[in-house]
C-alpha positions as CSV (number, residue, x, y, z in Angstrom):
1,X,66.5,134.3,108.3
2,X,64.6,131.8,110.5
3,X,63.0,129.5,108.0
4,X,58.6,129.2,108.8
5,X,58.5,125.4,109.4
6,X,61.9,124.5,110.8
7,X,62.7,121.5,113.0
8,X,62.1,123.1,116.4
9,X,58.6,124.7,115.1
10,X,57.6,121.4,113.8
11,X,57.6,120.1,117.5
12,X,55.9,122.6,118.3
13,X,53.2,122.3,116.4
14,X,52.8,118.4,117.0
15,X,52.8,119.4,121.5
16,X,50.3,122.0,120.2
17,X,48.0,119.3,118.4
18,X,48.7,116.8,120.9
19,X,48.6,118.8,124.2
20,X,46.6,122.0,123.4
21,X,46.6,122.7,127.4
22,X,50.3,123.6,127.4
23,X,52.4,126.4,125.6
24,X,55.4,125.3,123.6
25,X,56.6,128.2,123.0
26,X,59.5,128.5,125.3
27,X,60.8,125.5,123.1
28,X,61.4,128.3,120.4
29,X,63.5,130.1,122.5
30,X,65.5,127.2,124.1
31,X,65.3,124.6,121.0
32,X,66.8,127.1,118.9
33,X,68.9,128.1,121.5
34,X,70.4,124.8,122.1
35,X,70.8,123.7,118.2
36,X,72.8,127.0,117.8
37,X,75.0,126.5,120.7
38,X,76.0,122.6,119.2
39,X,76.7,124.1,116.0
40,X,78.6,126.7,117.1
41,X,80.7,124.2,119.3
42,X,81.3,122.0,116.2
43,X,82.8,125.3,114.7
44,X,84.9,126.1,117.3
45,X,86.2,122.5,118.1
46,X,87.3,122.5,114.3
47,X,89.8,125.0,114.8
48,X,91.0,124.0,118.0
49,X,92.0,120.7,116.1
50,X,94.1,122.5,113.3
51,X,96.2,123.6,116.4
52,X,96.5,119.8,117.2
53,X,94.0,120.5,120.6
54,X,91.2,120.1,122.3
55,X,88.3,122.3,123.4
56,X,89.3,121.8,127.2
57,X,93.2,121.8,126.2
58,X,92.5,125.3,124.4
59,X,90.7,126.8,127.3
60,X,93.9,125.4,129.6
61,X,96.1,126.9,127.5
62,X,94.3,130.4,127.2
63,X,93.8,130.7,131.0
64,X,97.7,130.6,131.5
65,X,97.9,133.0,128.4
66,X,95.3,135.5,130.0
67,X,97.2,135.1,133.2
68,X,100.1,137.6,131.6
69,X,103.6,136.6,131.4
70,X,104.9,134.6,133.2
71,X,102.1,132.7,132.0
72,X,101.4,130.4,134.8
73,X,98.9,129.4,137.7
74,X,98.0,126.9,140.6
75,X,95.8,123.9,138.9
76,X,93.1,125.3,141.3
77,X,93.3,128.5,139.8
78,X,93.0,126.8,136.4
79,X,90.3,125.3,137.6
80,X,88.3,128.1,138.6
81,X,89.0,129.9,135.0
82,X,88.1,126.8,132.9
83,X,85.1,125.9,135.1
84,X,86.8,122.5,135.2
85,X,87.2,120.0,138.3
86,X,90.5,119.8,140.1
87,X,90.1,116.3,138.9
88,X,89.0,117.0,135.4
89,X,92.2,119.4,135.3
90,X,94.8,117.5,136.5
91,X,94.2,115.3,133.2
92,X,94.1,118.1,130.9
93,X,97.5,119.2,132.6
94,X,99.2,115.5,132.1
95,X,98.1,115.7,128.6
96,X,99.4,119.2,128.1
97,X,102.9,118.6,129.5
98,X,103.5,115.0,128.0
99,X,102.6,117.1,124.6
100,X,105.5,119.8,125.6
101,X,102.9,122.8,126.1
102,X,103.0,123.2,129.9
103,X,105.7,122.3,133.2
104,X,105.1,122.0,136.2
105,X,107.2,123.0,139.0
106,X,107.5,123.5,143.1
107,X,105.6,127.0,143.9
108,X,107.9,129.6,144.8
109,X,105.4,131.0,147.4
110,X,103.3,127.6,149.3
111,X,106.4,124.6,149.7
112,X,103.3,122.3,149.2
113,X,101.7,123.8,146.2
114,X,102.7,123.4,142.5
115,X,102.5,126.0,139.5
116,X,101.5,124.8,135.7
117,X,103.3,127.8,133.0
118,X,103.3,127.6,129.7
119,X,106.5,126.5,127.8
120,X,107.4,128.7,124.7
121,X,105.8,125.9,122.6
122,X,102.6,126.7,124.6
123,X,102.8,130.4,124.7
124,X,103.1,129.8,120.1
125,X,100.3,127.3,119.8
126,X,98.3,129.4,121.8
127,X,98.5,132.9,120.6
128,X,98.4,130.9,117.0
129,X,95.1,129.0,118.5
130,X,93.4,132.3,119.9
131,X,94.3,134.3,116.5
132,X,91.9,131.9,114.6
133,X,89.3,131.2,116.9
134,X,88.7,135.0,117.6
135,X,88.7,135.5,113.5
136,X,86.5,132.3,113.7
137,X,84.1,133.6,116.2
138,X,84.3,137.3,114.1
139,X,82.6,134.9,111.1
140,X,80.3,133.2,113.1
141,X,79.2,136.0,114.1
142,X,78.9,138.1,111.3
143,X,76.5,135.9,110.3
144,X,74.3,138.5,112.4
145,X,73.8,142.2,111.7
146,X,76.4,144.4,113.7
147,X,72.9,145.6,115.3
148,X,71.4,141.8,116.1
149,X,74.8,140.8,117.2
150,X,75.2,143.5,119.8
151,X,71.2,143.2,121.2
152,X,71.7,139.5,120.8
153,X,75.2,139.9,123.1
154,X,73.1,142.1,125.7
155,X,69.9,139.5,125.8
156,X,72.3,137.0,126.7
157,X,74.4,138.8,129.4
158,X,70.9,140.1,130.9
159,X,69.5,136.4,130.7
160,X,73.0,134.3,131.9
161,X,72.6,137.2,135.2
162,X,69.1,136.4,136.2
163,X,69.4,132.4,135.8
164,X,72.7,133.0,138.1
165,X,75.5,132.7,135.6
């Protein structure tokens, strides 16, 4: 349950005493919005650090898993299903490998290109990783009626459309 006076409707109230001309109350919406999303993160990077990783190194990780055996793809590729940089990802990829979790070798199919796979190290952290996150999420979430959580789910993918996501 929303508590009556909590910190996002105190700022509201003080724009509404200050600035009586506007409407704060989109800041319900996003301010709430936001503080959920940071603690949910904090959640989530927990258990990514029992596995010894990262948030970006778990989303590396599960991009070659979701990929299907042979559990590999082009850095661009992981790129594009991290919503990382080329940059950004080359970094995660060093720090993979050096760890023993990824390769990298000569792509069988471009003679310039290269392809990142998960070793078998990176295939068990992984499916150990995604186990408890999804039974993390499942608690997060159940924090929410199995009715709030599925019109919550459908808010969201309606609003993430219109604003282009």
């Amino acid at each position: 349950m929303t508590e009556p006076h909590d910190h996002v409707a105190r700022i509201q109230e003080a724009w509404r005493r200050e600035r009586p001309d506007l409407d704060p109350s989109p800041m319900g919406v996003i301010g709430r919005l936001h503080l959920v999303a940071g603690r949910l993160t904090d959640e989530l990077v927990a258990v990514y650090g029992q596995h010894a990783l990262g948030e970006g190194d778990f989303d590396a990780l599960a991009a070659l898993r979701r990929a299907g055996a042979p559990y590999e793809r082009t850095p661009g590729e992981l790129a594009q299903h991290t919503m990382v940089t080329t940059g950004g990802m080359s970094k995660r990829i060093d720090r993979l490998e050096a760890a023993g979790l990824v390769s990298r070798r000569a792509s069988t199919t471009d003679r310039r290109g290269r392809v990142v796979a998960l070793t078998p190290a990176g295939l068990e952290r992984i499916d150990a990783a995604i186990a408890d996150h999804l039974a993390n999420e499942r608690r997060l979430v159940g924090e929410l009626s199995p009715a709030d959580a599925k019109e919550l789910e459908r808010i969201l993918t309606d609003w993430l459309a219109r604003l282009g996501g």
